[in-house]
Structures are given as C-alpha cells and as structure tokens.
N, C-alpha and C positions, 0 to 999 in steps of 0.2 A: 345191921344188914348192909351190906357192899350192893353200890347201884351204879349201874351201868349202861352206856349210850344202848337204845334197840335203833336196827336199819329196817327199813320197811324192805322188802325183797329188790326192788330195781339199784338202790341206794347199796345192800348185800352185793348183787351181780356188780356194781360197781367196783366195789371195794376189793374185790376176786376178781377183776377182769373178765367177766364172764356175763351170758346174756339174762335174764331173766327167766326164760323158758328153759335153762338149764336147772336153776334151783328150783322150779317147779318140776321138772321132772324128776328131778333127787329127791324131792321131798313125796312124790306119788310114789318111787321106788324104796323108800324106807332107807338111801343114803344120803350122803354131802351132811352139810354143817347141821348140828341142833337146831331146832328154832320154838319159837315159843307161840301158841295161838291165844289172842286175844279176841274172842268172838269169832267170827269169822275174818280178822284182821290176822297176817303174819308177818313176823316181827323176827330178827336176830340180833344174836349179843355180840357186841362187838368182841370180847372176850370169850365168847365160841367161835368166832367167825379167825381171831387166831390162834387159838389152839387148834383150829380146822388147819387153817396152811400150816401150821408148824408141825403137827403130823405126819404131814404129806412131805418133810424133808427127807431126802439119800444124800450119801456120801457115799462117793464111788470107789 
C-alpha cells in the first residue's frame, strides 16, 4: 500500500492558491479535486490535489 501526505482543506486552498470556501463549495457542487472523509474531518491527497492541476493544463 502506497501512503501519502492528506491536507486538511485550508492547507489544500493553500497548495491551489485558492480560498477555502472555494473547496467547500466544489466539494457541495460535486466538482474540484477528490477528497477523502474521515468522520466528519476532510482530508486531500496530495497526489489528487496534482493530478487535479495537472488536468487542468492547455497548450495553446
């Protein structure tokens, strides 16, 4: 089994440049990165969170 850092959501917005209240609203909306629930705690994989931006690459 392959183990890998989780971000707590503000630590996530971090890491994305982005605010918190946006991963919370992506995640109400059923878009943005995977994330994993533990309990009522939410948690991301550092290794979703870049295959999240690396999807999101264009070449123009």
């Amino acid at each position: 089994m392959q183990t890998t850092s989780l971000l707590n959501p503000v630590e996530a917005a971090r890491f994305l440049a982005l605010s918190p209240k946006t991963l919370a609203r992506w995640r109400w909306a059923g878009k943005g990165p995977k994330y994993i629930k533990l309990g009522s705690a939410v948690r991301y994989s550092m290794d979703e969170l870049a295959a999240f931006v690396g999807a999101g690459e264009v070449q123009s």
